[in-house]
N, C-alpha and C positions, 0 to 999 in steps of 0.2 A: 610605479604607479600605485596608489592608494587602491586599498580595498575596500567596498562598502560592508558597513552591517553584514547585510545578506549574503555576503562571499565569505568573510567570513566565516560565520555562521556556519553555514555548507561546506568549508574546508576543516571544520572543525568536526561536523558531523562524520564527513566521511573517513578523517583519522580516528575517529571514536572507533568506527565500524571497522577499521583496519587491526587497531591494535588489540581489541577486544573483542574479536569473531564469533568465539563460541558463546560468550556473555549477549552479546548482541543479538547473536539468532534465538538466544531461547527468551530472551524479555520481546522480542519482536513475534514472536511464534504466540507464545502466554498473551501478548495483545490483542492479535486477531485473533484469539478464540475466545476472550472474554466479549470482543466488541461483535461477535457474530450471532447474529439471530437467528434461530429456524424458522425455515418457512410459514411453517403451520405454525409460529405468532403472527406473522405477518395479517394484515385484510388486504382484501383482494387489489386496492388501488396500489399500496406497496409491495405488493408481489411482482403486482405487470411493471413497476417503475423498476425494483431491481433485475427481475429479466432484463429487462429495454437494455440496463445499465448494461447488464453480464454478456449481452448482445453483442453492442458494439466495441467492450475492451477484450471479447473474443477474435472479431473481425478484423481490428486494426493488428492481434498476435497475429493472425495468420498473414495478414497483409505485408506484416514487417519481417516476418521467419521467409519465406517464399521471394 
């Protein structure tokens, strides 16, 4: 069966992520700390939007650990 694009793609990624682990986590690690904002830039509307956020992708870990 043919693969699309997007399979692909995704089987591709995830042998990147395989063959290159240690490479992988430390550009993946140096990304979410460049892309992370402290709070206190934040104003108050996107404060309470990423709580809300950090909320419910809390909720669904414990839903899915238990």
């Amino acid at each position: 069966m043919a693969l699309t694009n997007a399979e692909r793609q995704k089987r591709y990624r995830e042998k990147q992520k395989e063959e290159n682990k240690e490479e992988y986590l430390k550009k993946e690690a140096k990304r979410k700390r460049n892309a992370y904002i402290p709070s206190s830039k934040l104003s108050p509307s996107e404060l309470m939007e990423r709580r809300a956020v950090s909320r419910i992708k809390f909720k669904k870990k414990t839903l899915l650990q238990s």
